[in-house]
KOLVOZA-898959 format. One record per residue (C-alpha): residue number from 0; x, y, z; residue in three letters. Coordinates in Angstrom, 2 decimals. Layout:
<sites>
(site NUM; (X; Y; Z); "ALA"),
...
</sites>
This chain:
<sites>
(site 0; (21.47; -4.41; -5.60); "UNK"),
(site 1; (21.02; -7.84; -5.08); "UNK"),
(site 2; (24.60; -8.31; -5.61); "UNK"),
(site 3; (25.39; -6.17; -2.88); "UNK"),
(site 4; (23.70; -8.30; -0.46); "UNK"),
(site 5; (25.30; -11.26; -1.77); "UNK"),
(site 6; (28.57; -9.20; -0.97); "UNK"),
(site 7; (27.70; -8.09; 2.22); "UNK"),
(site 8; (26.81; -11.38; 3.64); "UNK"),
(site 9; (29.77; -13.18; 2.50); "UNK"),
(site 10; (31.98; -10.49; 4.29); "UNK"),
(site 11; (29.92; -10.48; 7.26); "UNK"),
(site 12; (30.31; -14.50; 6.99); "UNK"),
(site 13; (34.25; -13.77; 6.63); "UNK"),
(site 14; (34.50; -11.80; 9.46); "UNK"),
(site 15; (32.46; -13.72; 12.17); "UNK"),
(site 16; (32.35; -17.47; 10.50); "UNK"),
(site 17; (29.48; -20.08; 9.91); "UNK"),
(site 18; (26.74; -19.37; 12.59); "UNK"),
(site 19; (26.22; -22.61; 15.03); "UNK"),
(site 20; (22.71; -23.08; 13.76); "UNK"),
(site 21; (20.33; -22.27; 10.96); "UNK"),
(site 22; (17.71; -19.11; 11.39); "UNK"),
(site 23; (14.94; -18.84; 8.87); "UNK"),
(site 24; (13.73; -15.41; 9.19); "UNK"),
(site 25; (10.67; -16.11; 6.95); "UNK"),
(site 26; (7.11; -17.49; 7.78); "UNK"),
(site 27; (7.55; -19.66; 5.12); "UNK"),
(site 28; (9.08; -22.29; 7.20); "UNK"),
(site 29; (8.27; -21.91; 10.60); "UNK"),
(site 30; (4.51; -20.46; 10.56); "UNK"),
(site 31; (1.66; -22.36; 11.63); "UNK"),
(site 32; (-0.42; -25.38; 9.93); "UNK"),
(site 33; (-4.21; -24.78; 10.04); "UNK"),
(site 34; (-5.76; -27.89; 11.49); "UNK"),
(site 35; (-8.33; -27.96; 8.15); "UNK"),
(site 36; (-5.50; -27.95; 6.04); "UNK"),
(site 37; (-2.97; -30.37; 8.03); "UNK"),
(site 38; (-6.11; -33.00; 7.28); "UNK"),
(site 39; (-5.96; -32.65; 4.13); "UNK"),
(site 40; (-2.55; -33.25; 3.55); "UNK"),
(site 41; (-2.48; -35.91; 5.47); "UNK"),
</sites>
């Protein structure tokens, strides 16, 4: 299945080339810091 995906993005890719910028469709990267745990990072 996962293969298929693979596949289908590539031709999707093919067909209407590299987008212009980079879309992270997770929370992952783009969710918010909690200011309790931004201290302690820091």
């Amino acid at each position: 299945m996962a293969s298929d995906v693979l596949r289908s993005v590539r031709e999707l890719l093919e067909q209407h080339g590299k987008p212009e910028r980079e879309v992270c469709l997770d929370s992952e990267n783009s969710g918010l810091v909690l200011g309790d745990a931004l201290e302690e990072m820091l």
